[in-house]
C-alpha positions in Angstrom: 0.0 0.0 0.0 1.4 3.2 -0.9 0.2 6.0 1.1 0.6 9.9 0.2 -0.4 13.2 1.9 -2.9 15.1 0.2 -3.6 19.2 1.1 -6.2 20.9 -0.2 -8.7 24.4 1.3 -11.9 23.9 3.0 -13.4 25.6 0.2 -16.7 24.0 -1.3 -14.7 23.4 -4.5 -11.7 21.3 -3.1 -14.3 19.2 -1.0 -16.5 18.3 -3.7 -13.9 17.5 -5.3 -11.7 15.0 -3.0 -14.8 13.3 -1.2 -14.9 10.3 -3.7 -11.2 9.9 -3.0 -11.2 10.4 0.3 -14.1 7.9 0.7 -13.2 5.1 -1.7 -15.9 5.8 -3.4 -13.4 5.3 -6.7 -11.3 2.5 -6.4 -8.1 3.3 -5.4 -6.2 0.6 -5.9 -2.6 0.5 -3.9 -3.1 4.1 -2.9 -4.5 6.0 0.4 -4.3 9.1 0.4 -3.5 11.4 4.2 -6.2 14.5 4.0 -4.9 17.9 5.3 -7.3 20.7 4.9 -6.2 24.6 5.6 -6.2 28.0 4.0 -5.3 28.1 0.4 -2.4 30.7 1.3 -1.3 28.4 4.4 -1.1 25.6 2.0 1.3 27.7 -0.7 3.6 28.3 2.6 3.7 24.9 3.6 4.7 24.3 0.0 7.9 26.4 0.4 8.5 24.0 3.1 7.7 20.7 0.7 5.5 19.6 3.4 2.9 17.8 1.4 3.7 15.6 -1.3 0.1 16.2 -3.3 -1.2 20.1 -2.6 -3.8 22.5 -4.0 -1.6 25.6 -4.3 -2.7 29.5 -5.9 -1.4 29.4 -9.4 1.0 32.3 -8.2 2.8 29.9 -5.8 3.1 27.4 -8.3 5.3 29.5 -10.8 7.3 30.5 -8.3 7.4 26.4 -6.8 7.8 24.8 -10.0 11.3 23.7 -9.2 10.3 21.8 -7.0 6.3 20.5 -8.0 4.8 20.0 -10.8 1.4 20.6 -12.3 -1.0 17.9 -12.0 -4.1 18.5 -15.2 -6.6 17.0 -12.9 -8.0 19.1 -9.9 -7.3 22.8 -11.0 -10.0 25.9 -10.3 -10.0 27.5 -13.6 -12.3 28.8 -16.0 -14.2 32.1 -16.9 -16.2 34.5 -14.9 -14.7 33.3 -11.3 -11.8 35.7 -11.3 -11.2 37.6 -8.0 -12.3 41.3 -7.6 -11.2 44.2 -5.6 -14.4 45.7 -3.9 -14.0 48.9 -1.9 -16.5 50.4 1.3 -19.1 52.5 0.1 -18.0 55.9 -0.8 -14.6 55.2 -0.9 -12.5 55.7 -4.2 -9.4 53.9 -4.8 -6.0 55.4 -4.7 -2.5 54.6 -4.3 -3.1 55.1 -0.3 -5.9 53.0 0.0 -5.6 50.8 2.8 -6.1 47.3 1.0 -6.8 43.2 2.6 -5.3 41.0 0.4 -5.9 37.1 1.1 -2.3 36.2 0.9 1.0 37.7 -0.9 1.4 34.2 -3.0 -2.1 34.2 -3.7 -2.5 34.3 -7.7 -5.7 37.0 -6.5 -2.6 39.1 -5.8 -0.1 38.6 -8.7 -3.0 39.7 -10.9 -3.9 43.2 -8.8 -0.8 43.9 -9.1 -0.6 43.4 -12.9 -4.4 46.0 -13.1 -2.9 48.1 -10.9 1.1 48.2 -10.1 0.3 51.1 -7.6 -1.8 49.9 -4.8 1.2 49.2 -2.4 -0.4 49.4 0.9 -1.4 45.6 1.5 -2.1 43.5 4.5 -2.6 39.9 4.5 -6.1 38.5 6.4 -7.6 35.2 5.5 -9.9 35.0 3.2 -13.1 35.6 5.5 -11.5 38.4 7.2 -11.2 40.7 4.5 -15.1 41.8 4.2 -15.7 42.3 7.9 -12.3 44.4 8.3 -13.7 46.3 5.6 -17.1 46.7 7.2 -15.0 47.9 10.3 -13.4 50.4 9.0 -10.0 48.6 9.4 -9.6 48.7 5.9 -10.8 51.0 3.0 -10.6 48.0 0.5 -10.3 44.1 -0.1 -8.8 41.6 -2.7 -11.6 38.8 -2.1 -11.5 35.7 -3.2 -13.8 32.2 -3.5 -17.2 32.9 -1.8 -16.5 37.0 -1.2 -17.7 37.5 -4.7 -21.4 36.2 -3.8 -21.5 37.9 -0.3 -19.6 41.6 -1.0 -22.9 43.3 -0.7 -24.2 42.1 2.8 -21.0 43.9 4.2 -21.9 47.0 2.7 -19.1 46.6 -0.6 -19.0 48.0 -3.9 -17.3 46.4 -6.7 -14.5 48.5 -8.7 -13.2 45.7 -10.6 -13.9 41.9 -11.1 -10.2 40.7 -12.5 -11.6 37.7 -14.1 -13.3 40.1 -16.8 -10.4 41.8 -17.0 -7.8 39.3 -17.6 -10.4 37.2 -20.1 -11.0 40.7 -21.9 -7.0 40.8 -22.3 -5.7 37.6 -22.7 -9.1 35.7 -23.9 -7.8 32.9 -21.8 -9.6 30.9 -18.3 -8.2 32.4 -15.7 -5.5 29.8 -13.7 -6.8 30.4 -10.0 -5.4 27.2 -8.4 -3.9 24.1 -9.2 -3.2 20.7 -7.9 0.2 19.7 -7.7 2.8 17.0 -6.5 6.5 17.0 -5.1 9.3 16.3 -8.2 10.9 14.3 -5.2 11.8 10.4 -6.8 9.7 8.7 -4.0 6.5 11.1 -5.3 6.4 12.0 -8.9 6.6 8.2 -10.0 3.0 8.2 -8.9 2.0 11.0 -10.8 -0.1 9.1 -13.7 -1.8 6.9 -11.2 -3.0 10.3 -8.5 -3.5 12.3 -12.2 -5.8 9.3 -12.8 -7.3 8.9 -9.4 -8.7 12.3 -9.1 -10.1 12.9 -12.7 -12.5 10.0 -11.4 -13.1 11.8 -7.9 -13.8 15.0 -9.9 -16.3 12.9 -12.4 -17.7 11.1 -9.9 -18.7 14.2 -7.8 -20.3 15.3 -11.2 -22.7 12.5 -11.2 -23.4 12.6 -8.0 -23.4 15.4 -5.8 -25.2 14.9 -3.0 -23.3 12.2 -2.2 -20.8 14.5 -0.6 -23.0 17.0 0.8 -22.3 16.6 4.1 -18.7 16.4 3.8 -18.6 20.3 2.4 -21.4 20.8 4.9 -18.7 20.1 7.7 -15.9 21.7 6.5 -18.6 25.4 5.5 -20.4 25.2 8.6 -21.0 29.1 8.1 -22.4 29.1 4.8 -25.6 29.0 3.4 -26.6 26.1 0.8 -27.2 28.4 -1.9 -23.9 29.7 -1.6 -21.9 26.4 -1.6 -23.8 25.7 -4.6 -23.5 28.6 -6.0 -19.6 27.8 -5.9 -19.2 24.8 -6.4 -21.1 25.7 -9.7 -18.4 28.3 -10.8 -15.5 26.8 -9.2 -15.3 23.3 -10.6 -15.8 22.3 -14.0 -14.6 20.8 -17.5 -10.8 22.4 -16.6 -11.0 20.3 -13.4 -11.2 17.4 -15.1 -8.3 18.2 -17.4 -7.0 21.5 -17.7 -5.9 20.2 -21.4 -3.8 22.8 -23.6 -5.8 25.5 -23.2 -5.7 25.7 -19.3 -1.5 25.2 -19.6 -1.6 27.7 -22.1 -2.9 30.2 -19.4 -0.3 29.5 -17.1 2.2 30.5 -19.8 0.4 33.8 -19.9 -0.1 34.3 -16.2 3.6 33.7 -15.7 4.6 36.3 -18.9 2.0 38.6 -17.8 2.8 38.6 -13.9 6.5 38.2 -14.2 7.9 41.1 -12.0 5.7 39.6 -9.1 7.5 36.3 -9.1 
């Protein structure tokens, strides 16, 4: 039996998508698989570390990781219209002094404000679900949000100035690379790289088919969110590209990295 740690977010997304794998609900052969869940951004630091030999990392991280881990075509969050946008507290107009939350400085959400707009400089990191309620508070005159944020903005009193998705399809006329499953280039790992490609293409395609099977699974791991809104995500976050990401979803990695290159 060959066993092999697997990282991935809490987000409705990366649970939908692991739970047949997880579960044995596909055959898995010779392989287990060791689950750790956390914060996308605490996942690309642990990959700095080469904690995990099988990780979901921001597509940001990965460029700058590739020496060490390489893209898996199974298991990305990729496509068009999901992009991350920079909303900012009502009334407030964005400048080069804005006081900004971003969701992590190897978060791909990051690589690409910077690429809009190299002058917004005065960033702090929060997770994810911090940035709309510091901005609420007054803590912060703006936020880089990310995942669920986009379907939520409103109730914390947000305006929009700029979904980056559009933006990046209108110039590139390419998915946008959000995240991406990888594995370690260590010998021990990458010889199991078809096999785990394999294994989670059929986790991803048997979500597909049936998902309320894992329902409660992403219920446990979203305690905080409404139904609508896990559905609403997993929707927009996982699709065709996470099956196989293909030549067109490597393509937009070459253009994120050519685009974004000062930020790596």
């Amino acid at each position: 039996m060959t066993s092999l740690t697997l990282a991935f977010s809490p987000c409705p997304n990366d649970t939908f998508i692991f739970h047949a794998l997880l579960h044995k609900l596909v055959d898995t052969g010779d392989y287990s698989f060791s689950s750790n869940i956390d914060d996308v951004e605490a996942l690309n630091t642990a990959a700095f570390a080469r904690r995990f030999q099988i990780t979901k990392l921001s597509s940001g991280a990965y460029l700058r990781l590739r020496e060490h881990y390489e893209l898996l075509d199974s298991g990305a969050a990729m496509g068009f219209g999901c992009g991350p946008l920079v909303v900012a507290a009502q009334g407030h107009s964005l400048s080069a002094a804005s006081r900004i939350a971003v969701p992590g400085f190897n978060t791909t959400a990051l690589m690409l404000m910077k690429s809009w707009n190299p002058g917004l400089k005065n960033l702090s990191e929060e997770r994810f679900d911090r940035i709309l309620p510091g901005v609420r508070s007054g803590k912060y005159d703006a936020g880089l949000i990310i995942h669920e944020g986009r379907f939520i903005y409103r109730d914390f009193g947000c305006v929009k100035v700029v979904d980056l998705g559009d933006w990046w399809e209108k110039e590139t006329g390419c998915p946008i690379p959000l995240g991406c499953l990888a594995i370690r280039k260590d010998a021990g790992t990458i010889l199991h790289r078809e096999a785990v490609e394999r294994l989670i293409r059929e986790s991803v395609l048997y979500a597909r088919a049936r998902p309320e099977e894992s329902k409660a699974f992403i219920r446990s791991h979203a305690p905080g969110s409404a139904e609508e809104i896990i559905a609403a995500h997993i929707k927009l976050y996982v699709n065709d590209y996470s099956v196989s990401m293909g030549e067109t979803g490597r393509k937009a990695f070459k253009v994120l990295e050519e685009r974004c290159k000062k930020s790596l």
